[in-house]
N, C-alpha and C positions, 0 to 999 in steps of 0.2 A: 595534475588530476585530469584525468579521460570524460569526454562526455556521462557515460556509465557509470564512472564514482559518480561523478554530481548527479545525478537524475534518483541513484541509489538513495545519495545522502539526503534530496530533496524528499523522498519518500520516507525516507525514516523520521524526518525533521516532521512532516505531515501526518502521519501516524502517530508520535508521537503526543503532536498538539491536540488531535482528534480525543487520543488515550487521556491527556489531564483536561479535557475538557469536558468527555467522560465523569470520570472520577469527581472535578469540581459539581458539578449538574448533578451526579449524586448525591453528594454529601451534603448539599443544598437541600437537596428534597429530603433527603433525612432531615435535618436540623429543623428544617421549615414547621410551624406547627398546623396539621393535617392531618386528616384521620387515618386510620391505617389503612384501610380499602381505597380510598384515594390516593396514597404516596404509593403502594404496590403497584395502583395502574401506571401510574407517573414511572414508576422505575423501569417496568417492563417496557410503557414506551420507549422511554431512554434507550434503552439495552436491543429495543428491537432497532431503534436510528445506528447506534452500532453494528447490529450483524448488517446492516444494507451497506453501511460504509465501509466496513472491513471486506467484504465480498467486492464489492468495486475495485478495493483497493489491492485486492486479491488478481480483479480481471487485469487493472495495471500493469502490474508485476508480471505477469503468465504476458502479456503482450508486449514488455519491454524485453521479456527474455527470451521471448520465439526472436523477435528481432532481434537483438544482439547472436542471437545462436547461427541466424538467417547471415547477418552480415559475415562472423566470421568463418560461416560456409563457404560465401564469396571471397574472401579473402586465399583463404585455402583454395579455390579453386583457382581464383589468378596465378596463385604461386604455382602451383603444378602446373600451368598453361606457360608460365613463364621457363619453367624449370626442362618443359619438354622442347621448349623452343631451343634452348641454350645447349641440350642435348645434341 
């Protein structure tokens, strides 16, 4: 496994805990006894702790994959340096 699977896989493992920890935090606050105007603000906060953390987790991603794209630009370009040398 490549740096890039794992860093992927470490990303999806974190999303994922983020996702049922979510989910648990909700259905908490549902269950919880609370008034209704109270548990809607509680959920919107929640859901808004979400879009901040999926958007982060969004910049993550956009920046692991300009880099990986980055690298194997370099990569290609060795090769053709390599390849016109041998020529």
């Amino acid at each position: 496994m490549n740096d890039n699977d794992e860093r992927s896989g470490i990303l999806y493992l974190l999303a994922g805990i983020g996702l049922g920890t979510l989910i648990g935090a909700t259905l908490g606050l549902l269950f919880a006894p609370k008034p209704g105007s109270e548990l809607r603000h509680d959920i919107a906060d929640k859901y808004g702790e979400l879009a901040d953390k999926v958007k982060e987790l969004s910049h993550q991603v956009k920046a692991r994959g300009e880099d990986a794209v980055r690298s194997v630009r370099g990569r290609l370009g060795r090769g053709e340096e390599t390849s016109e040398e041998a020529s």
